[in-house]
N, C-alpha and C positions, 0 to 999 in steps of 0.2 A: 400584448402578450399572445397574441393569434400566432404569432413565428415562432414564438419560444421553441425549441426544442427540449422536450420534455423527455424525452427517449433516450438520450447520451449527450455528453459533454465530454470536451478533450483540457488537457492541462501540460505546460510547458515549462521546463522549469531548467537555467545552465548551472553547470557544479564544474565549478576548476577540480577537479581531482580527472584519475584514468576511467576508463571503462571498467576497466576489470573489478575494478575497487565500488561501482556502484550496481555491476553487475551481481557481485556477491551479496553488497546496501539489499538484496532484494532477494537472493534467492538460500540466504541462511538463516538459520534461526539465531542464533549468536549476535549477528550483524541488524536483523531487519530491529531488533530487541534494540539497539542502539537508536534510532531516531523514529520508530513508529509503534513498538509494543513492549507494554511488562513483560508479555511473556508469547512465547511462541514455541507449536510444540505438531511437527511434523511427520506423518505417517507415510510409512509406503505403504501401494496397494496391498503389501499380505498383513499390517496389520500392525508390523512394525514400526516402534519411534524409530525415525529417522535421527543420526545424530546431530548433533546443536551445530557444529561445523561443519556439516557434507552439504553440497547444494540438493536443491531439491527436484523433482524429479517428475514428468509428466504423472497423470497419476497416483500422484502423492493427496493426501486432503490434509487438513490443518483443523487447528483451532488457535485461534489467536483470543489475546486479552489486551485490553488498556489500562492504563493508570485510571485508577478513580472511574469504574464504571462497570456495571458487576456484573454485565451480558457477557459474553464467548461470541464470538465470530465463529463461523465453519465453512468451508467450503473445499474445493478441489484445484488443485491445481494442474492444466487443460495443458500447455505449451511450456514448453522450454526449449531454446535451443545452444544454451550454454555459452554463449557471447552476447546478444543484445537483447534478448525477446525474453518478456515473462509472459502468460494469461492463467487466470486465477476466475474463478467465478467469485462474485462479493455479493452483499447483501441479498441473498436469495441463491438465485440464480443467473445474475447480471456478468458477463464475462466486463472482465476488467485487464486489457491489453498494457502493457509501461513495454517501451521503444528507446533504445539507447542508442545515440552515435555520437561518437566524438568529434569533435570540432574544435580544431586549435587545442586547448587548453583543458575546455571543457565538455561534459559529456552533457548532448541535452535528452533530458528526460521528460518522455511523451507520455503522457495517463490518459487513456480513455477509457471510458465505462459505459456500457451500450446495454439495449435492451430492456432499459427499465420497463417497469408497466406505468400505466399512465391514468391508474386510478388515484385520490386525489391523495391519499395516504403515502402512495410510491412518489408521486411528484414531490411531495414534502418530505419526508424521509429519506427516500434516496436520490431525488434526484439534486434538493436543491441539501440534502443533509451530507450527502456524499462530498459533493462539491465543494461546500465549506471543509469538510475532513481533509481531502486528498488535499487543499489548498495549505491549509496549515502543515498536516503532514510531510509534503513536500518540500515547503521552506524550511523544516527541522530538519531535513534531509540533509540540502544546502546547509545549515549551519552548522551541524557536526561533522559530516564530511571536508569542510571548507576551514572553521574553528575550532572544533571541538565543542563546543554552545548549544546544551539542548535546551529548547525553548521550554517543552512539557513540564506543565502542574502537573506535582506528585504530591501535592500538600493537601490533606482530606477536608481541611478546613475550609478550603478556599477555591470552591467547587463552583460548577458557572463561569468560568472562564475562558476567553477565548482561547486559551492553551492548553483545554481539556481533551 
């Protein structure tokens, strides 16, 4: 474990659909609410909700929710350039870059999340908790964009699962 990279981790993931169609998977609240949150809810800098279908907007911050999990997410959203680039600060303050380009068929999507701290709480939480999330969240990406198939537990009972 001397090599690990405790710092950042990248993630790769191809979706037969267009750009456009994952470019938006990520930058609406309508769409991102489709295979990564209950609920999503978009500010621009003066204060205002952004609407559920307008993309979002350098400067915008968030709060995001999940099914079956009763924290808020918050943070800012740092980049956009309304074709393939998102970055978002997550868990804290860690910028978290997703990279889109087409290729044949499908568009592949690049996640990486940098900057973690590397006290032993961050390593576990975010580095090696993130990386299980993004991973499952990802493949839900892929199967609603691709089937229609959202993987996610919304069932309160049956919490603890890898689909939380």
């Amino acid at each position: 474990m001397n090599n690990f990279n405790w710092e950042s981790f990248s993630l790769k993931i191809a979706v037969k659909t267009e750009l456009s169609v994952i470019y938006k998977a990520w930058t609406q609240a309508d769409e991102i609410e489709k295979w990564f949150l209950s609920r999503a809810v978009y500010h621009k800098e003066n204060k205002e909700e952004r609407a559920r279908n307008s993309s979002i907007q350098a400067g915008d911050s968030y709060e995001w929710y999940w099914f079956l999990y009763d924290g808020m997410g918050e943070g800012r959203i740092t980049e956009v350039n309304g074709k393939d680039h998102v970055q978002f600060t997550f868990a804290g303050e860690c910028p978290v870059d997703v990279r889109l380009k087409q290729q044949g068929e499908y568009v592949i999507v690049e996640l990486s999340q940098s900057e973690i701290p590397t006290d032993d709480k961050s390593k576990r939480d975010i580095r090696l908790g993130c990386d299980k999330g993004w991973t499952f969240f990802m493949f839900n990406l892929k199967s609603i964009y691709e089937g229609g198939i959202d993987l996610r537990n919304k069932d309160a009972s049956l919490k603890g699962m890898l689909n939380n």
